[in-house]
mmCIF file of the N, C-alpha and C atoms, coordinates in Angstrom:
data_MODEL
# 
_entry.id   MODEL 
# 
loop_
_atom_site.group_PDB 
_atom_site.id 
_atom_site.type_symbol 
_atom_site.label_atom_id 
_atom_site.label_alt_id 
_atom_site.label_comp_id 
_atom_site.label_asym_id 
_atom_site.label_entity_id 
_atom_site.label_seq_id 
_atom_site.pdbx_PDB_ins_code 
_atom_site.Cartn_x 
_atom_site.Cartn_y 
_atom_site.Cartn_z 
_atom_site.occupancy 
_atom_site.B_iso_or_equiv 
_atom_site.pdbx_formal_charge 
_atom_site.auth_seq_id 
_atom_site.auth_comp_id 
_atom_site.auth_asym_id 
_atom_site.auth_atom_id 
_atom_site.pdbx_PDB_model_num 
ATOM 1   N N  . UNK A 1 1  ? 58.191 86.259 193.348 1.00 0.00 ? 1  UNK A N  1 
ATOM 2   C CA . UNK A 1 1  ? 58.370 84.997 194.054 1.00 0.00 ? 1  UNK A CA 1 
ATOM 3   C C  . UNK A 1 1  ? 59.860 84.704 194.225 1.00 0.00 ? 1  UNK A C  1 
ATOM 4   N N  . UNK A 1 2  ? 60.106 84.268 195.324 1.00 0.00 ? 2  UNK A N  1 
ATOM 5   C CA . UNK A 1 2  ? 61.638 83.647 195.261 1.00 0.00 ? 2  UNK A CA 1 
ATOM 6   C C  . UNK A 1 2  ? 62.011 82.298 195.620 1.00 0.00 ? 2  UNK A C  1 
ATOM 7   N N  . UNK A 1 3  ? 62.623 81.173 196.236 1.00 0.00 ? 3  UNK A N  1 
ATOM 8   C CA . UNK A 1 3  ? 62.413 79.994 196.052 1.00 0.00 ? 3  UNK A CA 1 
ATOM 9   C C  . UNK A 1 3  ? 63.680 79.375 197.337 1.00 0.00 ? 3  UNK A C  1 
ATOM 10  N N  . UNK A 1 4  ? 63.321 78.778 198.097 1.00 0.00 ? 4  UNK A N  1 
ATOM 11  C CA . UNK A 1 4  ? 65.026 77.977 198.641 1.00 0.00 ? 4  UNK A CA 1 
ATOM 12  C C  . UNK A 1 4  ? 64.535 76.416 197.634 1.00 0.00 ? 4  UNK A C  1 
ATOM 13  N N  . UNK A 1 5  ? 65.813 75.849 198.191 1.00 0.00 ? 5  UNK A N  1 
ATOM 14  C CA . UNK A 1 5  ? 65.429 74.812 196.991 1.00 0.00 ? 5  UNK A CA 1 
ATOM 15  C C  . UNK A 1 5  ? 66.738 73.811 197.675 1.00 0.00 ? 5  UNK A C  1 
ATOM 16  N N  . UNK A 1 6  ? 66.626 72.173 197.568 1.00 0.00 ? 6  UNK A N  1 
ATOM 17  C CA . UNK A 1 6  ? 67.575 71.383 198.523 1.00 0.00 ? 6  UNK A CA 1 
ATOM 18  C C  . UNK A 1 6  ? 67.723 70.779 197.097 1.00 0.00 ? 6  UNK A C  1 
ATOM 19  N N  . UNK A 1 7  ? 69.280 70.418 196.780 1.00 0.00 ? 7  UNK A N  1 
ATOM 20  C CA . UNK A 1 7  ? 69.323 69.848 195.522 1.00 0.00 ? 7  UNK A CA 1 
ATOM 21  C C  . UNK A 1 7  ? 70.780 68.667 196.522 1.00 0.00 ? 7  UNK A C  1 
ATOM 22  N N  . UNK A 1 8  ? 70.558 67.469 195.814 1.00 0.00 ? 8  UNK A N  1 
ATOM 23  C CA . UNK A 1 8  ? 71.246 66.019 195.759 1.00 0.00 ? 8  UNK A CA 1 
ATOM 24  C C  . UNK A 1 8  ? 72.304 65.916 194.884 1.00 0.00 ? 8  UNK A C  1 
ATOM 25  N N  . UNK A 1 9  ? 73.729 65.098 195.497 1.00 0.00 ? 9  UNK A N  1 
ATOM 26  C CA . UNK A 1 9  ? 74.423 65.193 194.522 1.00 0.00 ? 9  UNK A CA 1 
ATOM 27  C C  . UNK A 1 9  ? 74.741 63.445 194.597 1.00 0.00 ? 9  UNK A C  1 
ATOM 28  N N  . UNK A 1 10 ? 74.234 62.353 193.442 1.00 0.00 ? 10 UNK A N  1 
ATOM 29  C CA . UNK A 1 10 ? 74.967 60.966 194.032 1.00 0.00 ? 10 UNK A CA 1 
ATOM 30  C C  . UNK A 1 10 ? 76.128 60.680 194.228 1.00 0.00 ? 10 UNK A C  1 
ATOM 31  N N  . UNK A 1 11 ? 77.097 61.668 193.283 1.00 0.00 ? 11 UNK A N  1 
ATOM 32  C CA . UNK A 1 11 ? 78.170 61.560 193.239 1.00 0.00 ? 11 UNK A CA 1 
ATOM 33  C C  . UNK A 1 11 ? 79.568 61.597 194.814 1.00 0.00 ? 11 UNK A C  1 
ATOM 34  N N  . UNK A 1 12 ? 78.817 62.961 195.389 1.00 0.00 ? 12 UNK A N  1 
ATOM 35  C CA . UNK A 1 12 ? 79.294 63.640 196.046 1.00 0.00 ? 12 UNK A CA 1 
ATOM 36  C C  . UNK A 1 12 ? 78.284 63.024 197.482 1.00 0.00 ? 12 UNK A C  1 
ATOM 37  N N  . UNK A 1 13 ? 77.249 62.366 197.597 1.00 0.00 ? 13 UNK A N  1 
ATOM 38  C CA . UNK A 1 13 ? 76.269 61.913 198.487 1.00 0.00 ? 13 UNK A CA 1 
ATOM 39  C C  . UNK A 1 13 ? 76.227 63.258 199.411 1.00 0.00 ? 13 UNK A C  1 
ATOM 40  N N  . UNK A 1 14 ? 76.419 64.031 198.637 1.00 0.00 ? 14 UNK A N  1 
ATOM 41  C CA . UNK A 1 14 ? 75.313 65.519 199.457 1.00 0.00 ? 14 UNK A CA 1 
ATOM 42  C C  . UNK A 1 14 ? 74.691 66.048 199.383 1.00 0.00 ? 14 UNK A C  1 
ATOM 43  N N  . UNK A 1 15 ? 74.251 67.294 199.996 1.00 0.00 ? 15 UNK A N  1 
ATOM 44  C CA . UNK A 1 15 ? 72.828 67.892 199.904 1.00 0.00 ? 15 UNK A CA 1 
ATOM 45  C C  . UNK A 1 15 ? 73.441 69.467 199.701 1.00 0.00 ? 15 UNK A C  1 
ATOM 46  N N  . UNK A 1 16 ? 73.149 70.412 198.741 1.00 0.00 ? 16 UNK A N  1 
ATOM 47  C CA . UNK A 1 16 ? 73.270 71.579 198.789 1.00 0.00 ? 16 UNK A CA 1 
ATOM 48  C C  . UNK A 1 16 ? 72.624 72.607 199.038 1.00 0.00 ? 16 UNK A C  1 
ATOM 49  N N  . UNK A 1 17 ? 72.097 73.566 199.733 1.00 0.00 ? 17 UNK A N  1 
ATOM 50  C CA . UNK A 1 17 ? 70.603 74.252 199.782 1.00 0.00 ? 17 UNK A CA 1 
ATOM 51  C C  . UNK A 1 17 ? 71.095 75.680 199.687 1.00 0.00 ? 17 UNK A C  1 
ATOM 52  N N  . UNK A 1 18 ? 70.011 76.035 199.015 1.00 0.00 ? 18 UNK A N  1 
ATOM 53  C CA . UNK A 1 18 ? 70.317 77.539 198.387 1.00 0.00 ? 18 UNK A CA 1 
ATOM 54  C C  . UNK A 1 18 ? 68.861 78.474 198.311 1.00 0.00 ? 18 UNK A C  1 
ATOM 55  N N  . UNK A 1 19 ? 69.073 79.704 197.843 1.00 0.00 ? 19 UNK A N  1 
ATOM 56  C CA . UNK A 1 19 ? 67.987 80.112 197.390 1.00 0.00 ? 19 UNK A CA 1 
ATOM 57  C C  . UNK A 1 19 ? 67.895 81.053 195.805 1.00 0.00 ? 19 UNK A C  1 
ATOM 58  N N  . UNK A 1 20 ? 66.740 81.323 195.443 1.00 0.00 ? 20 UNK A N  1 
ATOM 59  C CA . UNK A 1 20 ? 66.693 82.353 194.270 1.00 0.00 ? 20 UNK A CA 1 
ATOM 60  C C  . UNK A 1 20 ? 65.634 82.811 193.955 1.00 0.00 ? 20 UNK A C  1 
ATOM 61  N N  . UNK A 1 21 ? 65.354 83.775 193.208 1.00 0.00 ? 21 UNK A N  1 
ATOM 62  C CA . UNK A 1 21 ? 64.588 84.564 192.638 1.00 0.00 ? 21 UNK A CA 1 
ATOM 63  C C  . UNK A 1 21 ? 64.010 84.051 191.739 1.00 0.00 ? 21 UNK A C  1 
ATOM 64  N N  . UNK A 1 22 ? 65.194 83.344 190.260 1.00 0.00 ? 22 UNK A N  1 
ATOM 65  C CA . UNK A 1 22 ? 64.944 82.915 189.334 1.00 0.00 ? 22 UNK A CA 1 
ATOM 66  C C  . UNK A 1 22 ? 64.006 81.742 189.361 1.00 0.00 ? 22 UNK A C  1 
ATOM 67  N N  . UNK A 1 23 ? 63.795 81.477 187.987 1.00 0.00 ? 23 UNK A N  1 
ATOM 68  C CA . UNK A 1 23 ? 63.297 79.496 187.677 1.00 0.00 ? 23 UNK A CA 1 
ATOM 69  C C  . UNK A 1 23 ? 64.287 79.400 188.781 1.00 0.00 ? 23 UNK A C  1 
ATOM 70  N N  . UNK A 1 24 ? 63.618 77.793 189.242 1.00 0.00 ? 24 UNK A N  1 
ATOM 71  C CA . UNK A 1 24 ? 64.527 76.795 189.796 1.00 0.00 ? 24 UNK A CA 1 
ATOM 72  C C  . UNK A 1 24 ? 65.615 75.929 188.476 1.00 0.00 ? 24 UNK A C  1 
ATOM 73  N N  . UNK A 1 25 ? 64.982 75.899 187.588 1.00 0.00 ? 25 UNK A N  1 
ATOM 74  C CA . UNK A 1 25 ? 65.768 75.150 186.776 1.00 0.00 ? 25 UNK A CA 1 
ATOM 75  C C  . UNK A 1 25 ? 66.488 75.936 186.102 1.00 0.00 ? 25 UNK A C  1 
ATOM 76  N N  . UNK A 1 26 ? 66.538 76.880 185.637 1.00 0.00 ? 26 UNK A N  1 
ATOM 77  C CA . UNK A 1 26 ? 67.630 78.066 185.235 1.00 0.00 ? 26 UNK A CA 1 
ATOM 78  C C  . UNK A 1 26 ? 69.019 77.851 186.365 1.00 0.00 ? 26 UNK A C  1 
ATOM 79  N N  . UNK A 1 27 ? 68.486 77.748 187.680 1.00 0.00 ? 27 UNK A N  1 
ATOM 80  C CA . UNK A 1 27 ? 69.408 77.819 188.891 1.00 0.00 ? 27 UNK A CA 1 
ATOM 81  C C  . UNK A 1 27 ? 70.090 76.418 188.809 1.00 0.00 ? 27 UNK A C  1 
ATOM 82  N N  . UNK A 1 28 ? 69.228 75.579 188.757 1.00 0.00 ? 28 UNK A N  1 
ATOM 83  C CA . UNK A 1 28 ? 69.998 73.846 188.479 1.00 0.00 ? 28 UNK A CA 1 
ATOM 84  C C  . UNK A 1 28 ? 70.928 73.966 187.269 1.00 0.00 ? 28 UNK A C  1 
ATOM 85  N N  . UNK A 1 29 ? 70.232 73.968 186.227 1.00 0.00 ? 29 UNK A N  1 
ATOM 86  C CA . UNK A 1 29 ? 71.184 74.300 185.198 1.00 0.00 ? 29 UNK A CA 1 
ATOM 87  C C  . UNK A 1 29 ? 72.965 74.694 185.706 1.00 0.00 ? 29 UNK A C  1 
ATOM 88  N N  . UNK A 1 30 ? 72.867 75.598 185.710 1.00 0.00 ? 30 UNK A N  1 
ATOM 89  C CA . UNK A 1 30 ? 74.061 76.686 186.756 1.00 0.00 ? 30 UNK A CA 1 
ATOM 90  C C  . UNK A 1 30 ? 74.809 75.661 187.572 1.00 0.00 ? 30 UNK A C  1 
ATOM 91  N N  . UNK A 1 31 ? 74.120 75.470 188.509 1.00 0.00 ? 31 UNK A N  1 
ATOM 92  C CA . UNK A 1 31 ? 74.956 74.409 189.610 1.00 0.00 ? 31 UNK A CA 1 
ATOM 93  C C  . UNK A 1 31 ? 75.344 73.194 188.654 1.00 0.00 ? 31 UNK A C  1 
ATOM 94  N N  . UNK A 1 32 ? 74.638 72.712 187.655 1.00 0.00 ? 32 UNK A N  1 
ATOM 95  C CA . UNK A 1 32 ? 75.226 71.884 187.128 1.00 0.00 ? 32 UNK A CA 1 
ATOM 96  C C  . UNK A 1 32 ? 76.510 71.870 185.949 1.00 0.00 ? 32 UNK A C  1 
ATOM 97  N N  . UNK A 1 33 ? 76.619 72.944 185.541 1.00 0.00 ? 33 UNK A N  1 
ATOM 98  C CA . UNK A 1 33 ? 77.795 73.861 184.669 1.00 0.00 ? 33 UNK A CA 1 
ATOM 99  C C  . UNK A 1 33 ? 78.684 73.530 185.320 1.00 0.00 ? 33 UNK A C  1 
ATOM 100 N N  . UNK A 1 34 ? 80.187 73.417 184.661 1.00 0.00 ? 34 UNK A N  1 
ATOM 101 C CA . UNK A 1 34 ? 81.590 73.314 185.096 1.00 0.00 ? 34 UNK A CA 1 
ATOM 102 C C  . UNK A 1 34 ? 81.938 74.921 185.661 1.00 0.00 ? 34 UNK A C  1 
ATOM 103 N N  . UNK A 1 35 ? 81.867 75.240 187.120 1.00 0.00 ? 35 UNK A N  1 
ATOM 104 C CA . UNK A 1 35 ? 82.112 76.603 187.812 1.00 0.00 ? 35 UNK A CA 1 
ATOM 105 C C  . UNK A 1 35 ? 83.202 76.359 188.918 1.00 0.00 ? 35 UNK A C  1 
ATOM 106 N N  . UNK A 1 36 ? 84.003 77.532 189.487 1.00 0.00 ? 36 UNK A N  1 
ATOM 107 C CA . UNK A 1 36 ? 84.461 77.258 190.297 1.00 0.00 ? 36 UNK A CA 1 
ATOM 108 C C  . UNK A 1 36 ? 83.787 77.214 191.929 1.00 0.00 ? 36 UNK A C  1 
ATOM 109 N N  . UNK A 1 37 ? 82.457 77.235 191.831 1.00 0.00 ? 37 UNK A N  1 
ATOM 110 C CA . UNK A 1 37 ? 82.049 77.141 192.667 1.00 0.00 ? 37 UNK A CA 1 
ATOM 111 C C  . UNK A 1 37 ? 81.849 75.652 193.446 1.00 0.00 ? 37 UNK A C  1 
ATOM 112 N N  . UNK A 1 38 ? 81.269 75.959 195.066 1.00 0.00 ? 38 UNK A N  1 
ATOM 113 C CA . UNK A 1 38 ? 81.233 74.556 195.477 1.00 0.00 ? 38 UNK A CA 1 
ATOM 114 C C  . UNK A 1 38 ? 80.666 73.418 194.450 1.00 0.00 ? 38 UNK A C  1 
ATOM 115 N N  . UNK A 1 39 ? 79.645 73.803 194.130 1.00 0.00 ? 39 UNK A N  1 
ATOM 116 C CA . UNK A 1 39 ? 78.499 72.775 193.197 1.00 0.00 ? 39 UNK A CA 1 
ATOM 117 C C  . UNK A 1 39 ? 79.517 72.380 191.898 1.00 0.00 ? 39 UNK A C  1 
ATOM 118 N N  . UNK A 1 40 ? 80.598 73.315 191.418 1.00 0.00 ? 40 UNK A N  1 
ATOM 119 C CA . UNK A 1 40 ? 80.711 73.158 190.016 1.00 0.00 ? 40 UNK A CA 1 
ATOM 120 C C  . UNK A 1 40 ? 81.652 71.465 190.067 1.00 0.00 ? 40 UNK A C  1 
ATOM 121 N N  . UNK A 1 41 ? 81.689 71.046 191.406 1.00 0.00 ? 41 UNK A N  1 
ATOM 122 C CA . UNK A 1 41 ? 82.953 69.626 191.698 1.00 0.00 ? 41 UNK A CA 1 
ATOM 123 C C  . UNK A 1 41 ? 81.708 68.614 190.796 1.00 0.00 ? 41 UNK A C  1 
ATOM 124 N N  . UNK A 1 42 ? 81.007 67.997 191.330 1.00 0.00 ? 42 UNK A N  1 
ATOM 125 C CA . UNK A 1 42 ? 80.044 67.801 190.216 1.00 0.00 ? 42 UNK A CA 1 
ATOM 126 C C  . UNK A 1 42 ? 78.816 68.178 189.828 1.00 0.00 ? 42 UNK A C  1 
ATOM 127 N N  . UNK A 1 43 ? 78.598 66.862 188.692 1.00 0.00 ? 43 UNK A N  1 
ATOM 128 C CA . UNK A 1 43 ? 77.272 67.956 187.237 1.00 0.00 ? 43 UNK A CA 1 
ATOM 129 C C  . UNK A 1 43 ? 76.178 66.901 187.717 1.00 0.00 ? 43 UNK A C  1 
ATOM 130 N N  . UNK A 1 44 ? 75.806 66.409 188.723 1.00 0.00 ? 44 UNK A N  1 
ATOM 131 C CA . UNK A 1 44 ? 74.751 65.293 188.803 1.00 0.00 ? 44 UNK A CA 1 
ATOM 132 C C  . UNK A 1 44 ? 73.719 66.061 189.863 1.00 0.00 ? 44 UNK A C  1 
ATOM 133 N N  . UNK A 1 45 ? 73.559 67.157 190.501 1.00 0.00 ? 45 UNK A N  1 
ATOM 134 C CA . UNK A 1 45 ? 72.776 67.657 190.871 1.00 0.00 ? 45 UNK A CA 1 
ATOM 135 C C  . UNK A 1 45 ? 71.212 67.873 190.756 1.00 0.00 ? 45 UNK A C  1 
ATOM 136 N N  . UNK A 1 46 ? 70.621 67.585 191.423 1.00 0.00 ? 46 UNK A N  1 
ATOM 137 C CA . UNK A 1 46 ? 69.087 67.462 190.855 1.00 0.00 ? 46 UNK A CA 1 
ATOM 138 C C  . UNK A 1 46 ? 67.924 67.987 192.093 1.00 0.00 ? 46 UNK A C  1 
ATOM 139 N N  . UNK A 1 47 ? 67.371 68.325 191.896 1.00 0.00 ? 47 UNK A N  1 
ATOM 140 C CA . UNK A 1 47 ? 66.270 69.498 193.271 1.00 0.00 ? 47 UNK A CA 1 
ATOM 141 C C  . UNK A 1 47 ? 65.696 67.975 193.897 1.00 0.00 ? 47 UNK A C  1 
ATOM 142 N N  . UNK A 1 48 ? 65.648 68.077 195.331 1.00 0.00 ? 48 UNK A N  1 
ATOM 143 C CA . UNK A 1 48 ? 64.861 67.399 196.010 1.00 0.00 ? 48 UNK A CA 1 
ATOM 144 C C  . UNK A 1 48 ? 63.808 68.114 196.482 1.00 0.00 ? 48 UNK A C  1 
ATOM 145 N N  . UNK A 1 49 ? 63.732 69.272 197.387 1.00 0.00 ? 49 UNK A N  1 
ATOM 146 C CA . UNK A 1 49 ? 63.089 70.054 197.703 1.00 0.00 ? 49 UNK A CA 1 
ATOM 147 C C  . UNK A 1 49 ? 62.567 71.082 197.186 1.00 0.00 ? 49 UNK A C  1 
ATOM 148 N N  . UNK A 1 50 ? 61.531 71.643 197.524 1.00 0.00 ? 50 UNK A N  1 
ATOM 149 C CA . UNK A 1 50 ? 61.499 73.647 197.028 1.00 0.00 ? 50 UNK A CA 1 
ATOM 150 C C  . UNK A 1 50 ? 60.400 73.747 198.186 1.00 0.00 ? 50 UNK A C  1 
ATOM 151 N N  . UNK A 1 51 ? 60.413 75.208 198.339 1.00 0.00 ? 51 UNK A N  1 
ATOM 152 C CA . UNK A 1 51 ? 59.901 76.276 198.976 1.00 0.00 ? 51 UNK A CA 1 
ATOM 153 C C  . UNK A 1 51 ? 59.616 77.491 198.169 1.00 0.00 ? 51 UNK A C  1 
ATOM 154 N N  . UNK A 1 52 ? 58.731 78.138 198.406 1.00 0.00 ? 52 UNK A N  1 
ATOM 155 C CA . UNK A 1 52 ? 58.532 79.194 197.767 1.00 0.00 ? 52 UNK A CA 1 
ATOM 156 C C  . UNK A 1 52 ? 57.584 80.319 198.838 1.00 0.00 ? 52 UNK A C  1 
ATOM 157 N N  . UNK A 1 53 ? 58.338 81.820 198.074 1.00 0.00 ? 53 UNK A N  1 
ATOM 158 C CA . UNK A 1 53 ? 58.295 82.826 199.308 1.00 0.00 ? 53 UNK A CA 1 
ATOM 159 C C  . UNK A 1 53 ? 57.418 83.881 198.079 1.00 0.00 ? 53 UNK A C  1 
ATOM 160 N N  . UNK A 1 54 ? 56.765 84.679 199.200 1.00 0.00 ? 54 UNK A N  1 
ATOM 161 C CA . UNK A 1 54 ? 56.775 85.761 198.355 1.00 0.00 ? 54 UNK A CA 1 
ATOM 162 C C  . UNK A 1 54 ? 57.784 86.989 198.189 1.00 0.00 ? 54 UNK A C  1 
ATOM 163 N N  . UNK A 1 55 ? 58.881 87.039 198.899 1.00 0.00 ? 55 UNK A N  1 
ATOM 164 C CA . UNK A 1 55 ? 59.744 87.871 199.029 1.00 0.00 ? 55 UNK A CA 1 
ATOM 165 C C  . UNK A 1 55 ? 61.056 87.451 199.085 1.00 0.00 ? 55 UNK A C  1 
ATOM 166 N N  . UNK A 1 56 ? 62.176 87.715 198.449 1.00 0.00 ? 56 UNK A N  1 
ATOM 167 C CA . UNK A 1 56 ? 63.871 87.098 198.073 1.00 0.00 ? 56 UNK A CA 1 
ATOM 168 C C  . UNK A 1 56 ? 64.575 87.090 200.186 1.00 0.00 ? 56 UNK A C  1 
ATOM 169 N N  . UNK A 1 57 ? 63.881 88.173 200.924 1.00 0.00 ? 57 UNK A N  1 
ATOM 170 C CA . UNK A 1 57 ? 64.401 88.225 202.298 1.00 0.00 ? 57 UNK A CA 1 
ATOM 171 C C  . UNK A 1 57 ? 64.061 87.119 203.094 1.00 0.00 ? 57 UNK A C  1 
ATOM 172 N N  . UNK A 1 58 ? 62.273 86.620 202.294 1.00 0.00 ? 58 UNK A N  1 
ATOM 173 C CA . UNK A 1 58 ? 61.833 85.328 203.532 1.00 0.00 ? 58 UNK A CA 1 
ATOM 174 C C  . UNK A 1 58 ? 62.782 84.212 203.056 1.00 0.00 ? 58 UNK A C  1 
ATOM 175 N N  . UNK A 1 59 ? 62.929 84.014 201.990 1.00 0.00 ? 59 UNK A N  1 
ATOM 176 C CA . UNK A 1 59 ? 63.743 82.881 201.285 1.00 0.00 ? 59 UNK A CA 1 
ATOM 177 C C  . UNK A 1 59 ? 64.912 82.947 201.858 1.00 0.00 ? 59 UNK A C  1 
ATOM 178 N N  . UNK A 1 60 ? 66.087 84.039 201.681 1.00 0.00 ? 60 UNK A N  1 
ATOM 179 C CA . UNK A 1 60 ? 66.973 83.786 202.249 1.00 0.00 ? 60 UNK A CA 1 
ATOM 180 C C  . UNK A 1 60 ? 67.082 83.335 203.968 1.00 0.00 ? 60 UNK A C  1 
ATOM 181 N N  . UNK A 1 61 ? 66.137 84.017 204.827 1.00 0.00 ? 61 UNK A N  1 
ATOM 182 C CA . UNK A 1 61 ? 65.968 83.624 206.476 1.00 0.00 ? 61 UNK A CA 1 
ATOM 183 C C  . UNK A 1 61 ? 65.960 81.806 206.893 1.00 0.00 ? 61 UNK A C  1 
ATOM 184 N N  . UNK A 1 62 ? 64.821 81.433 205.621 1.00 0.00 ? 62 UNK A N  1 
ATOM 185 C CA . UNK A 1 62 ? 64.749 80.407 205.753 1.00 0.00 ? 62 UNK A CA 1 
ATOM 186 C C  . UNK A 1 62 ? 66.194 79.641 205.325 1.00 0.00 ? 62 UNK A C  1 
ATOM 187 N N  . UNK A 1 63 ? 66.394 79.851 204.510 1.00 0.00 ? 63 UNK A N  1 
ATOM 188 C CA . UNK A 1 63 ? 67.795 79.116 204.042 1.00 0.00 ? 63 UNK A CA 1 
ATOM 189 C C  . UNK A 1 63 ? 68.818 79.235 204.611 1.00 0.00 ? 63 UNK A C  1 
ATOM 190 N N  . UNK A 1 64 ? 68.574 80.278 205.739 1.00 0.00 ? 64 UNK A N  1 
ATOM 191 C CA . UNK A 1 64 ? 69.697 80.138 206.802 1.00 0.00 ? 64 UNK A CA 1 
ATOM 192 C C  . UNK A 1 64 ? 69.667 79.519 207.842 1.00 0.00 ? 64 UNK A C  1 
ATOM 193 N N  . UNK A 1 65 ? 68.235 78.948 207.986 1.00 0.00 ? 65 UNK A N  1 
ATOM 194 C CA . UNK A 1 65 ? 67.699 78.232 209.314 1.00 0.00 ? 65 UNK A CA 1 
ATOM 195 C C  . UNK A 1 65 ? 68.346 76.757 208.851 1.00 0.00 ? 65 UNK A C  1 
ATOM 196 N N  . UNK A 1 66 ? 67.662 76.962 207.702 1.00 0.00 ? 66 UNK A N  1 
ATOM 197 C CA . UNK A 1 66 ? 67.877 74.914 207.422 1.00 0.00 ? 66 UNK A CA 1 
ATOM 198 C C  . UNK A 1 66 ? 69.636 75.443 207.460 1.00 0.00 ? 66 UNK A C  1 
ATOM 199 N N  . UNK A 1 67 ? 70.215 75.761 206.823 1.00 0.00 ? 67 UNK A N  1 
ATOM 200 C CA . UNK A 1 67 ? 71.781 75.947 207.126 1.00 0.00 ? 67 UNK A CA 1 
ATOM 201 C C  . UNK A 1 67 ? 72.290 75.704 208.092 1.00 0.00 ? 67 UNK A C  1 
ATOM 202 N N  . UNK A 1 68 ? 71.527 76.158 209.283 1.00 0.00 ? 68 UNK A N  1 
ATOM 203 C CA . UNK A 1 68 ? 71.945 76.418 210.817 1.00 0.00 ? 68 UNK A CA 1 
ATOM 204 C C  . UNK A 1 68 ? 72.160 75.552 211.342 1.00 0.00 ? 68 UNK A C  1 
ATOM 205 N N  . UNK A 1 69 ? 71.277 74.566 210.666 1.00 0.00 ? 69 UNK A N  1 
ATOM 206 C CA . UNK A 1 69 ? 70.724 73.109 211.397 1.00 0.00 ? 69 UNK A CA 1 
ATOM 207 C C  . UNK A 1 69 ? 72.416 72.529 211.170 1.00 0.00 ? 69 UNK A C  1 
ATOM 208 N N  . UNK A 1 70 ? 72.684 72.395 210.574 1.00 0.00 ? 70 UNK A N  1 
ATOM 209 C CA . UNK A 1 70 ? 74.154 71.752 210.049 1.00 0.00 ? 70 UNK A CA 1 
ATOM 210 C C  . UNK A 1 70 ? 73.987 69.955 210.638 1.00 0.00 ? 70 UNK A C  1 
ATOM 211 N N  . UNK A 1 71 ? 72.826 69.558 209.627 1.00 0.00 ? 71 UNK A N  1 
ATOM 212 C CA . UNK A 1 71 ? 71.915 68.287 210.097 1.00 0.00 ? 71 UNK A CA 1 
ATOM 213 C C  . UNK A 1 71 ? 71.426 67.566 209.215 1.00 0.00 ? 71 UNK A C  1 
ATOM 214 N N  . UNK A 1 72 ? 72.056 66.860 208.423 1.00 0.00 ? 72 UNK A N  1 
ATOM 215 C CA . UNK A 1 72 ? 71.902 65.546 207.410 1.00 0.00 ? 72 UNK A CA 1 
ATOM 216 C C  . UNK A 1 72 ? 70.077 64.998 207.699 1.00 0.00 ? 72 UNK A C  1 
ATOM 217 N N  . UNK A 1 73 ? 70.088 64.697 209.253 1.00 0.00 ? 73 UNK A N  1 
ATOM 218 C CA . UNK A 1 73 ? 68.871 64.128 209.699 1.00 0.00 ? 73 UNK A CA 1 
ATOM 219 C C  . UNK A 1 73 ? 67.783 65.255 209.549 1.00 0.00 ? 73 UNK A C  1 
ATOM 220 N N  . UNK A 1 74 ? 68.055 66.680 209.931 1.00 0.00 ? 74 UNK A N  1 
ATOM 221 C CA . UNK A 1 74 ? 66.925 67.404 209.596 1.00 0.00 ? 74 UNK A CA 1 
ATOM 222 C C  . UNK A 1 74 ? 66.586 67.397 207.951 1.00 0.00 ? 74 UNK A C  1 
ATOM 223 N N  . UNK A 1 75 ? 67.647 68.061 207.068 1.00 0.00 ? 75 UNK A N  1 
ATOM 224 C CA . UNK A 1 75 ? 67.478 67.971 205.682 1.00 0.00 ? 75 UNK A CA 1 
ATOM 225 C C  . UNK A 1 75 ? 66.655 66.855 205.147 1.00 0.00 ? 75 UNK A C  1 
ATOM 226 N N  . UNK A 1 76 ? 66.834 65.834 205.812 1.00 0.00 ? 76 UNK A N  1 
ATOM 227 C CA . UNK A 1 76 ? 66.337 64.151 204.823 1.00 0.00 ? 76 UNK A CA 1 
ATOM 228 C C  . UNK A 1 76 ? 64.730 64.661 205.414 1.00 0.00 ? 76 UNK A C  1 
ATOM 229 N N  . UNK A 1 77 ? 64.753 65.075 206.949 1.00 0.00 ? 77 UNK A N  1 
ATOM 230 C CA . UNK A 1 77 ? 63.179 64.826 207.169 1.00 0.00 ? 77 UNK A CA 1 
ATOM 231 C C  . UNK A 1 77 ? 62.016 65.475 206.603 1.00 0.00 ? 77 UNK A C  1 
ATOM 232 N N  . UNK A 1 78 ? 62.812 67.134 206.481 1.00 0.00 ? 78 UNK A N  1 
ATOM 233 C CA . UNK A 1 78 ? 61.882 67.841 205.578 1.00 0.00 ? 78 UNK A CA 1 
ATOM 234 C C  . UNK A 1 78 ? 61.404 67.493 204.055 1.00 0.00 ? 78 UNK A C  1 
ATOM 235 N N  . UNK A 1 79 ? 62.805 66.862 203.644 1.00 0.00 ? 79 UNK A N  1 
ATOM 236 C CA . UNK A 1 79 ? 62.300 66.845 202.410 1.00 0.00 ? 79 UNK A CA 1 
ATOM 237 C C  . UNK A 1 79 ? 61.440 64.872 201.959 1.00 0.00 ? 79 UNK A C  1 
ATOM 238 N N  . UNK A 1 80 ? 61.529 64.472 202.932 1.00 0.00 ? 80 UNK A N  1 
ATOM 239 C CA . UNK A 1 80 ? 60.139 63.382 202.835 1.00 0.00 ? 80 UNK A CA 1 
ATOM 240 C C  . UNK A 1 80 ? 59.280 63.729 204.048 1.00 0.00 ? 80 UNK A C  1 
# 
């Protein structure tokens, strides 16, 4: 199984979307760790969304679509 997954930041009032293989919460965890990555600016991150694939290739396609969108209004709609 692999997973995209839309996670919230209040801090930062954004939306991050990603995908993985792993738990989702193994992956939150992570984004929430002090990293130099985008996510590591802050630790308040929390999943709004998930999806789940049977394969790590459908997951990533999809996570490039919602990406594509580069759309606050699409992100909010899917995930209510």
């Amino acid at each position: 199984m692999a997973y995209i997954y839309i996670l919230y930041s209040n801090q930062a009032d954004r939306y991050y979307i990603g995908s993985t293989s792993t738990e989702i919460s193994d992956r939150l965890q992570r984004h929430n760790s002090n990293h130099k990555g985008y996510t590591g600016k802050w630790n308040d991150w929390e999943v709004v969304y998930t999806e789940a694939y049977l394969t790590k290739e459908e997951a990533i396609r999809r996570e490039i679509q919602i990406k594509n969108w580069k759309s606050r209004k699409m992100i909010e709609r899917i995930i209510n």
